[in-house]
C-alpha positions in Angstrom: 76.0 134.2 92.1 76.9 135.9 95.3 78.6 134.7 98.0 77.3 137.8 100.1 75.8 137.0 103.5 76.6 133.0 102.8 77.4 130.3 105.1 80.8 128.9 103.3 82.1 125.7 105.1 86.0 125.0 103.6 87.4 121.9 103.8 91.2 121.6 104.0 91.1 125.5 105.2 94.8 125.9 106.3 96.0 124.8 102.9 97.4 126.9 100.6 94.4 126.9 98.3 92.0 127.7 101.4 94.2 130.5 102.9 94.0 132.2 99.4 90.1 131.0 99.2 89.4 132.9 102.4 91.6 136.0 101.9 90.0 136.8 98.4 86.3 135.5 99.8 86.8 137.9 102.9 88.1 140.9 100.7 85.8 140.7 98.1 82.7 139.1 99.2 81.2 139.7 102.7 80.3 136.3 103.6 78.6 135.5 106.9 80.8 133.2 107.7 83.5 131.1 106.4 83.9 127.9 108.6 87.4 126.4 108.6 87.5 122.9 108.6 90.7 121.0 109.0 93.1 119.0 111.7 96.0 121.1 112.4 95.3 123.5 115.8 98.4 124.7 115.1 97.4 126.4 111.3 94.4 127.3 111.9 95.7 129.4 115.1 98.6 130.8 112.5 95.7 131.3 110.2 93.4 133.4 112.8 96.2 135.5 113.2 96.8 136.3 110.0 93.1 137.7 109.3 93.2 139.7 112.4 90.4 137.4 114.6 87.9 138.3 111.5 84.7 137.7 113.2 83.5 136.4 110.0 86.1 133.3 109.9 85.2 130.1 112.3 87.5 127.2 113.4 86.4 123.7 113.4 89.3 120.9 114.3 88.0 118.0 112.4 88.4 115.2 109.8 86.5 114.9 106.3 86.7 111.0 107.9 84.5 112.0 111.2 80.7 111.3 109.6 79.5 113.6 112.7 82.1 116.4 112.8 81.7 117.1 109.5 77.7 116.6 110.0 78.2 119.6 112.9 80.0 121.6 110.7 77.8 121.6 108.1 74.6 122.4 110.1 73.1 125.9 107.8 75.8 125.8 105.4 74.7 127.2 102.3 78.2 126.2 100.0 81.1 123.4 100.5 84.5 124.3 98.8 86.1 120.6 99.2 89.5 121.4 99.4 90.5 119.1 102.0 93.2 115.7 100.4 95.7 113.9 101.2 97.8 114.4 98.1 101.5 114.5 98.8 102.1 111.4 96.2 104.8 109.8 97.5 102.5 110.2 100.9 99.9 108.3 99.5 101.8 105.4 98.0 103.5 104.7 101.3 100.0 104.8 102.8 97.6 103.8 100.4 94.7 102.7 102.7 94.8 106.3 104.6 94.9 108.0 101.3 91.5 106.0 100.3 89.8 107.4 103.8 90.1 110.2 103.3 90.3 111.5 99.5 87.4 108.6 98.7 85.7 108.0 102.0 85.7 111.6 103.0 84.3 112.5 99.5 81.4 110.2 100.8 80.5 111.5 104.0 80.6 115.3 102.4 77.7 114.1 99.7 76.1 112.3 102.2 75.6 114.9 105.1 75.5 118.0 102.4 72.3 116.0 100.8 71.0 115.7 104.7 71.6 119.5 105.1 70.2 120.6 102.3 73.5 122.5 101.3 72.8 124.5 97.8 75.7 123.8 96.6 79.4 121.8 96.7 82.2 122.0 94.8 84.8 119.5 95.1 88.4 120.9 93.8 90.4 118.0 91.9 94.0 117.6 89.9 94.8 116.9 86.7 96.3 113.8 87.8 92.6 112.4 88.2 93.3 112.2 84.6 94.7 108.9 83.2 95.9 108.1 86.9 99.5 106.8 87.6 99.7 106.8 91.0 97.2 106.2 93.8 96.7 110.0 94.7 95.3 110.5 91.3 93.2 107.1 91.4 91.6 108.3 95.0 90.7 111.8 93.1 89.5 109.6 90.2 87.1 107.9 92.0 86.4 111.2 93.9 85.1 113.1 91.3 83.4 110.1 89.8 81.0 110.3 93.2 80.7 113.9 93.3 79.5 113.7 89.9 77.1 111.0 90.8 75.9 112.5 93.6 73.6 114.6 91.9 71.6 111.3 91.1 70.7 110.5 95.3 69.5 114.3 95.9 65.9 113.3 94.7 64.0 116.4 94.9 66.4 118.1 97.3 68.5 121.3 96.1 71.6 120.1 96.6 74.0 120.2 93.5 77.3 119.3 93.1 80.1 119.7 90.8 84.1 119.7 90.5 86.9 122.0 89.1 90.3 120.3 87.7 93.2 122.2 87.4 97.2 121.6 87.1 100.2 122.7 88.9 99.6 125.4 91.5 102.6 128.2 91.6 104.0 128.1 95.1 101.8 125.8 96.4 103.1 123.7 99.5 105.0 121.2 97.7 105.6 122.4 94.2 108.4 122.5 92.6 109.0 126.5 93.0 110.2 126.7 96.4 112.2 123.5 96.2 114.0 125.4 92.9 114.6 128.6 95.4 116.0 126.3 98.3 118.1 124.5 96.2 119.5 127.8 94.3 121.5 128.7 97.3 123.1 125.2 96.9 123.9 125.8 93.7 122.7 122.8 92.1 118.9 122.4 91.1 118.0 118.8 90.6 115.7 118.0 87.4 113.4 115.0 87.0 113.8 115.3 83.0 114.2 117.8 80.8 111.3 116.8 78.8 109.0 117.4 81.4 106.3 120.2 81.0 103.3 121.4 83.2 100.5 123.4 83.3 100.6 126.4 85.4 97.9 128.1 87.5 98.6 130.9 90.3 96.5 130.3 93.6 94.4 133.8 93.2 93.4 132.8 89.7 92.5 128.8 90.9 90.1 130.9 93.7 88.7 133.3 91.3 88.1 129.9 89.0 86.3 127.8 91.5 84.1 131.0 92.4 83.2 131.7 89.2 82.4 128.1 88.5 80.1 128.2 92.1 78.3 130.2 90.5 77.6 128.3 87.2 77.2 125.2 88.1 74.2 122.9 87.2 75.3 120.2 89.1 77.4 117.1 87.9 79.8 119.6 85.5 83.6 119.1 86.1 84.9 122.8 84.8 88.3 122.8 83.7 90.3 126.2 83.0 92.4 126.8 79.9 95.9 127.2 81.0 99.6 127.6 79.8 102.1 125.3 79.7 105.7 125.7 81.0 108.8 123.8 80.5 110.6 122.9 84.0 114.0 123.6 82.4 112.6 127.2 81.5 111.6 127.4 85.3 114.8 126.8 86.3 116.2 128.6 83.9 114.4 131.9 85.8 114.7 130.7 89.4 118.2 129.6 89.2 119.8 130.7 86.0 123.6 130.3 87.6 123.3 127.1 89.2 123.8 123.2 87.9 121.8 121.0 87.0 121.4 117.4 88.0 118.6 115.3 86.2 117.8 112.7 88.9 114.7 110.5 87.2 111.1 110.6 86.7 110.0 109.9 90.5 107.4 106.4 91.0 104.3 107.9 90.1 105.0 110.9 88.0 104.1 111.7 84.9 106.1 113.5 81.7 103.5 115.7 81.2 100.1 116.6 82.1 96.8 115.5 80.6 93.8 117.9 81.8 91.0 116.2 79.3 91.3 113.1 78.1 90.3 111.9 74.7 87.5 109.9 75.9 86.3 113.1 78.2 86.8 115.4 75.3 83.7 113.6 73.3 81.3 114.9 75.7 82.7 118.3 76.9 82.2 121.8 75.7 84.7 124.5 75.0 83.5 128.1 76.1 85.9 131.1 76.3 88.4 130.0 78.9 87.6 127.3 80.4 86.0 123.7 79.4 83.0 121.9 80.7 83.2 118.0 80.9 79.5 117.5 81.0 78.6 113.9 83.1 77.0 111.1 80.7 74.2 110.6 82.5 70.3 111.2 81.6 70.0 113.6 84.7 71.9 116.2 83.2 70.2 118.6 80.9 72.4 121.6 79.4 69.8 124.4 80.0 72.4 126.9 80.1 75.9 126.0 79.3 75.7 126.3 75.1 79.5 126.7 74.9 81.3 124.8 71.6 82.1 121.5 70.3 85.6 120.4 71.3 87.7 119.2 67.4 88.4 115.5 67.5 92.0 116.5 67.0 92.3 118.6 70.1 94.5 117.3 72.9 94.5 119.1 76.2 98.2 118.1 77.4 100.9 120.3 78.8 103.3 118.9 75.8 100.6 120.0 73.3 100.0 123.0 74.1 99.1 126.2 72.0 100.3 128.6 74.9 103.5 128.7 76.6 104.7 130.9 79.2 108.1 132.8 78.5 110.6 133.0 80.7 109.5 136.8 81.5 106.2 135.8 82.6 107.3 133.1 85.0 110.1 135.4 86.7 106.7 137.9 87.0 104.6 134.7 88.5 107.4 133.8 90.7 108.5 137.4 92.2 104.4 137.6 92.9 105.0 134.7 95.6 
């Protein structure tokens, strides 16, 4: 598929994953447009800076909550990347019912005015911790993906599709652990939830590349989930602040050991393809005319603790010089 000439409206633009969304789109690509969409005036003016005034990029100041901004912004869209959340976890348990307007209820206006638009396509981008929730972040992207999936059902005879992607940890995304570690390495004392803990590890470039790719694949109702490594947060420290000590401080309310991208239930009607999986929705609208891809063993678990690919320390110093 190409994304040549498009209309691309981006939720949560001024993100982290929508910066590197539209730097890589606008490199490679040659959209028409890529329309902005977020709250801050102050990022997207930082961000209109940084791409020079393209005259291929458009602001909108809105909220995924605001039926008819996001109605205005969509008018001749041809793709939605759904980027926009409220995800900081600790945000979202201190306010639960703003969390729920806007990861669940803005999820609802995006189906409902991209199936008015006739939109082609939308891709929603969700978190491993949709998996197994623990915390209300993860329940709102739960029941997020849940109606994206759906969706597909209301379009009737329209074209619009839609589909997720799932992923894990982002490297340097705002938030993550990597430039906490480099903060705190001037301190001289990194602080550790437990040394147990693993993660999966994704770089924003190759989470782009991945939703692109699967923009173009998509059927509707998939949710396409990459094959990733794992990493050890002691071996990330280890390579961000070899010299400094450590002080293990607890698992935080609402975090989890390790990371579960599949779950066992999930893993009974996906399909395993070269790298990446396809959780195919168990309803009788979906028909795999495409996607052959491979029956996923019974005795395969896709969790950061049991994993079959780890990243060594050289690789994470590479990943974390790259920021």
């Amino acid at each position: 598929m190409s994304l040549v000439d498009k209309t691309i409206l981006l939720t949560g633009g001024t993100g982290s994953f929508g910066q590197k969304f539209t730097e890589v789109v606008l490199r490679e690509y040659n959209p028409r447009v890529v329309r902005v969409f977020s709250r801050g005036e102050l990022l997207q003016q930082q961000m209109n800076q940084k791409f020079a005034n393209d005259e291929r990029l458009r602001f909108f100041i809105g909220d995924v909550r605001d039926r008819e901004r996001v109605s205005r912004a969509m008018n001749g869209v041809d793709f939605v990347v759904h980027a926009a959340a409220l995800k900081q976890i600790p945000t979202c348990e201190y306010n639960p019912i703003e969390a729920v307007k806007t990861n669940i209820g803005g999820a609802v206006n995006l189906i409902d005015i991209a199936i008015d638009n006739g939109v082609e396509k939308v891709i929603a981008i969700s978190t491993d911790k949709a998996v197994h929730p623990v915390n209300l972040y993860g329940a709102t992207k739960l029941v997020a993906e849940k109606l994206f999936v759906q969706a597909n059902v209301y379009t009737g005879g329209r074209k619009t599709r839609f589909s997720c992607v799932r992923y894990g940890n982002v490297v340097g995304s705002r938030g993550s652990v990597v430039p906490l570690f480099l903060e705190q390495k001037n301190k001289g004392v990194v602080t550790i939830t437990d040394e147990r803990m693993t993660r999966f590890w994704i770089t924003l470039e190759q989470g782009v590349n991945f939703v692109i790719k699967c923009l173009g694949m998509m059927q509707g109702g998939e949710i396409f989930v990459p094959k990733l490594p794992s990493m050890r947060i002691t071996d990330l420290a280890d390579v961000i602040a070899p010299e400094a000590q450590r002080s293990i401080v607890g698992i935080r309310p609402g975090e989890k050991l390790h990371e579960i991208l599949i779950s066992d239930e999930e893993l009974r009607h996906s399909r395993e393809f070269d790298d990446y999986f396809v959780v195919e929705p168990e309803f009788p609208f979906w028909e795999m005319n495409n996607l052959a891809g491979r029956t996923v063993p019974e005795s395969f678990r896709y969790s950061s603790d049991a994993s079959n690919w780890w990243l060594t320390g050289e690789e994470l110093k590479r990943m974390v010089e790259e920021l």
